[in-house]
N, CA and C atoms as an extended XYZ file, in Angstrom:
204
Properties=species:S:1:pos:R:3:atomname:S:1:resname:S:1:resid:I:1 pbc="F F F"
N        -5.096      -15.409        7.795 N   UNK     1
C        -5.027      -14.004        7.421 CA  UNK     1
C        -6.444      -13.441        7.384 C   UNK     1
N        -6.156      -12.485        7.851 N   UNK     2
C        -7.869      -11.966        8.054 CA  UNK     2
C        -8.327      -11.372        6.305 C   UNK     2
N        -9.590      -11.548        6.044 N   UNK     3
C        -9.991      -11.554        4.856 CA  UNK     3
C       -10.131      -10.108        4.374 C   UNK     3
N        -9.996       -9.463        5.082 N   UNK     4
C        -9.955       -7.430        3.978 CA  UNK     4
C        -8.234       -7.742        4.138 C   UNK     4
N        -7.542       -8.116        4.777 N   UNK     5
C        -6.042       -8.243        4.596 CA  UNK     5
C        -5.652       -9.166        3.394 C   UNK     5
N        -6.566       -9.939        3.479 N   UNK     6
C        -5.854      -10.739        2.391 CA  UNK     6
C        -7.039      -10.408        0.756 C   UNK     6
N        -7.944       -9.465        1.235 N   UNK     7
C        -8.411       -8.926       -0.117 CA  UNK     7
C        -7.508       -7.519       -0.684 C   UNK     7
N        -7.108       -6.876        0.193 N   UNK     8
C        -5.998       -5.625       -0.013 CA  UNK     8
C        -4.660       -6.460       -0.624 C   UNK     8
N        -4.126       -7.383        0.309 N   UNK     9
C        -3.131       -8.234       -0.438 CA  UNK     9
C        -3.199       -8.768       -2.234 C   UNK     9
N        -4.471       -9.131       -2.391 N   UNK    10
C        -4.674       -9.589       -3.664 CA  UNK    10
C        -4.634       -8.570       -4.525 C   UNK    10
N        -5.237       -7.212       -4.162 N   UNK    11
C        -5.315       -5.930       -4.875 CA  UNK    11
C        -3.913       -5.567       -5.459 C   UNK    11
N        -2.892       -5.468       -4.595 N   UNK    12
C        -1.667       -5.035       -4.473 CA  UNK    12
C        -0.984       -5.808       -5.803 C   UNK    12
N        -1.246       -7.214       -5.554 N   UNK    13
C        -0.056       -8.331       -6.118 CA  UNK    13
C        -0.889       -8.252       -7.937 C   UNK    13
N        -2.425       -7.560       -7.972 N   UNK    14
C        -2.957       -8.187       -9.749 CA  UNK    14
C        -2.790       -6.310      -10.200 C   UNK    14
N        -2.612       -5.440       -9.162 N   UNK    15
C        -2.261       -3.988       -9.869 CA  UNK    15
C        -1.064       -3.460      -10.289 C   UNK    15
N        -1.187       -2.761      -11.289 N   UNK    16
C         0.058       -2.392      -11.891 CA  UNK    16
C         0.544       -0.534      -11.263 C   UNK    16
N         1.257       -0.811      -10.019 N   UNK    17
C         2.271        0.304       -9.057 CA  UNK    17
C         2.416        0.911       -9.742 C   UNK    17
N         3.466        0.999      -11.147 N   UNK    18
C         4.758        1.486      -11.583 CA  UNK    18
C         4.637        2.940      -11.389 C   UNK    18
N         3.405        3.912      -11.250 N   UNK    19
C         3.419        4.978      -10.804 CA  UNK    19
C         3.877        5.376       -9.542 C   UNK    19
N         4.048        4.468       -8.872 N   UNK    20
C         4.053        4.844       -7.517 CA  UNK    20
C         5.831        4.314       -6.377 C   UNK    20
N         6.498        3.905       -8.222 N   UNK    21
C         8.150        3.555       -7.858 CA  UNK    21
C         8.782        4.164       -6.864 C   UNK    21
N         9.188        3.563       -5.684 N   UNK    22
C        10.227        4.270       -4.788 CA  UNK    22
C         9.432        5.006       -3.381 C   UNK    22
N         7.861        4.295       -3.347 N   UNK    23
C         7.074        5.420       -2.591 CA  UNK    23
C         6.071        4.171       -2.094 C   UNK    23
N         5.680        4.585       -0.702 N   UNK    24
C         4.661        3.731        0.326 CA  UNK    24
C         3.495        3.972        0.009 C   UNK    24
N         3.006        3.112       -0.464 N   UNK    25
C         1.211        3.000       -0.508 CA  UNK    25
C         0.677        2.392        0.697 C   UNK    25
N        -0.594        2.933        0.726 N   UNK    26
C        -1.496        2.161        1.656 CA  UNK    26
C        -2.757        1.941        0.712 C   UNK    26
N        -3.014        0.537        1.026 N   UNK    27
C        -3.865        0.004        0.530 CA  UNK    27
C        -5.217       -0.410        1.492 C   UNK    27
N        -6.596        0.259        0.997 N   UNK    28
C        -7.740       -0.336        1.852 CA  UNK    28
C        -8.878       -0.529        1.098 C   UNK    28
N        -9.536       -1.300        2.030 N   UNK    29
C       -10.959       -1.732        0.747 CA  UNK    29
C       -10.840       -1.783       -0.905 C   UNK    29
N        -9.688       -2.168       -1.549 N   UNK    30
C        -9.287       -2.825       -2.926 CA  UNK    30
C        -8.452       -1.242       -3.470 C   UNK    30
N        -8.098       -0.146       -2.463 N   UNK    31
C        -8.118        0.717       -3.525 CA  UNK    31
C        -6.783        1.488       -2.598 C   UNK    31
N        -6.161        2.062       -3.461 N   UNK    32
C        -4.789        2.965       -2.755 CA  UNK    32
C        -5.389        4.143       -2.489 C   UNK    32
N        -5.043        4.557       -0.792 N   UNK    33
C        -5.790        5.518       -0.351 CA  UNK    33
C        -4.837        6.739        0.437 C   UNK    33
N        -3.313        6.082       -0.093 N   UNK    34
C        -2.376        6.915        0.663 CA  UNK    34
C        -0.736        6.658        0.019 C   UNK    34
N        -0.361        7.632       -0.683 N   UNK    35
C         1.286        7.465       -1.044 CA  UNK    35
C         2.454        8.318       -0.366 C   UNK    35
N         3.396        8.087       -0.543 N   UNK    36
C         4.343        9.072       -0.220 CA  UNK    36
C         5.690        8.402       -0.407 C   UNK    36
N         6.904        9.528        0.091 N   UNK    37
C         8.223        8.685       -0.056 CA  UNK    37
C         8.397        8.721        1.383 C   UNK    37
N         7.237        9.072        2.601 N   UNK    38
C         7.309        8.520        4.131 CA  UNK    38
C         6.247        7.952        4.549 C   UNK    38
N         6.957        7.054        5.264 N   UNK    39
C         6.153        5.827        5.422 CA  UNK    39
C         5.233        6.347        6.532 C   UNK    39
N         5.601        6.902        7.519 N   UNK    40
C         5.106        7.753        9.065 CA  UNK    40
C         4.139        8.486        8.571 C   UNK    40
N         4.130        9.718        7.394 N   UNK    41
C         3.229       10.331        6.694 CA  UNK    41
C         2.395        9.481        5.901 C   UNK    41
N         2.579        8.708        5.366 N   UNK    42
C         1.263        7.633        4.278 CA  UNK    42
C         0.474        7.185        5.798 C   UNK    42
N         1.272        6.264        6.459 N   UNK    43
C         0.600        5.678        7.968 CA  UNK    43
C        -0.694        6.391        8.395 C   UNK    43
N        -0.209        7.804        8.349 N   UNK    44
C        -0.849        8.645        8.952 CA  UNK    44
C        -2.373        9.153        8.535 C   UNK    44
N        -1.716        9.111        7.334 N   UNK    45
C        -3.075        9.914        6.232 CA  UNK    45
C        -4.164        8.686        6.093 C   UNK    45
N        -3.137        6.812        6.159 N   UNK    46
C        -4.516        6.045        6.071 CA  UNK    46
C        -5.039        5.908        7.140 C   UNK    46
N        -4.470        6.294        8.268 N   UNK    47
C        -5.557        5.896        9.958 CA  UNK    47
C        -6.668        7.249        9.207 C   UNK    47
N        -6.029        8.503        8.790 N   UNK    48
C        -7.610        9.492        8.757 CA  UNK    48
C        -8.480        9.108        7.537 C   UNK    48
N        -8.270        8.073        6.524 N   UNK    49
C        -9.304        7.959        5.475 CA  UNK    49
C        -9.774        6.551        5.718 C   UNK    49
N        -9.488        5.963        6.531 N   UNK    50
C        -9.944        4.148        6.397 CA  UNK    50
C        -9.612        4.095        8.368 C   UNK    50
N       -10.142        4.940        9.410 N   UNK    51
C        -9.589        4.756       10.481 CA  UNK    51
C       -10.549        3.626       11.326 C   UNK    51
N       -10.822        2.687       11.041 N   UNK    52
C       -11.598        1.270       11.695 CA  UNK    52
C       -11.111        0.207       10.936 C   UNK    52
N        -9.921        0.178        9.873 N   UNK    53
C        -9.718       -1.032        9.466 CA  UNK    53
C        -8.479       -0.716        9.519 C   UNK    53
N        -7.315       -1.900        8.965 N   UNK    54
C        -6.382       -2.132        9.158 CA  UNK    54
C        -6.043       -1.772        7.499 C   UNK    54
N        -4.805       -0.893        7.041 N   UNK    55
C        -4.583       -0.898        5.777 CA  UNK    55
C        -3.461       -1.933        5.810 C   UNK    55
N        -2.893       -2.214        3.821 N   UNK    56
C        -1.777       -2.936        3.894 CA  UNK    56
C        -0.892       -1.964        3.743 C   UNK    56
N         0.281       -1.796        4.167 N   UNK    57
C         1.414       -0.797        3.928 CA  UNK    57
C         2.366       -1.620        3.293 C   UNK    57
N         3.100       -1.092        1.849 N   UNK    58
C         3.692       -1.857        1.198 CA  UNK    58
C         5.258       -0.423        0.340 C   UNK    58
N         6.290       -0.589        0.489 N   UNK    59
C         7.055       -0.354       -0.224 CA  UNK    59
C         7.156       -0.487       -1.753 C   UNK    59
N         6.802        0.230       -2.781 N   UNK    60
C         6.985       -0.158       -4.062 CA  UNK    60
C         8.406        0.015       -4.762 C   UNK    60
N         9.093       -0.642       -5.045 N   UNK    61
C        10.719       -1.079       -5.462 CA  UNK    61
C        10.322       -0.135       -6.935 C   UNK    61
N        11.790       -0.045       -6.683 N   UNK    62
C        12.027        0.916       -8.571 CA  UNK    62
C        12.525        0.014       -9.431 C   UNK    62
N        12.616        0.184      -10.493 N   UNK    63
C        13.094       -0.785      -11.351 CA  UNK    63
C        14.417       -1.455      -11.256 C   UNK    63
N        14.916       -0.375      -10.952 N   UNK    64
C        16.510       -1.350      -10.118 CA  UNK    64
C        16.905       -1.918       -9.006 C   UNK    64
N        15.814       -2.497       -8.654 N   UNK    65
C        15.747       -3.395       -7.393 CA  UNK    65
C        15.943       -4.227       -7.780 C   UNK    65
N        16.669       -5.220       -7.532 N   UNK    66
C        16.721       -6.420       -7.685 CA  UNK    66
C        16.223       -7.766       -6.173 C   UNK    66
N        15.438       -8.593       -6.358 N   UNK    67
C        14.231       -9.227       -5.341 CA  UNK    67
C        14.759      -10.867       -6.407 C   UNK    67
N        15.519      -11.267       -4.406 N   UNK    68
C        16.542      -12.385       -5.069 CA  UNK    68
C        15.608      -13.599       -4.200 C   UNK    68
């Protein structure tokens, strides 16, 4: 795994979302730089604020998700 991927990865998994329930983040250089409830629109907004690296794009589940 390439290492800003797997430093965005680490960011993701020790931060606390819960603001961001039900809605796509993009994650770059340790920090969320793009939300929404579309994924095509977040995509979009992180190629124009981080456009030479790769962000992580991640779904944040609502509390009634259940992750079996």
């Amino acid at each position: 795994m390439e290492q800003q991927l797997k430093q965005n990865y680490e960011f993701f998994i020790e931060t606390n979302l819960e603001e961001y329930e039900g809605e796509w983040v993009a994650i770059c250089d340790n920090k969320i730089i793009a939300h929404g409830k579309d994924v095509k629109e977040v995509f979009k907004e992180s190629q124009k604020k981080c456009p030479s690296k790769k962000p992580l794009l991640s779904k944040i589940p609502s509390k009634a998700t259940m992750i079996f």
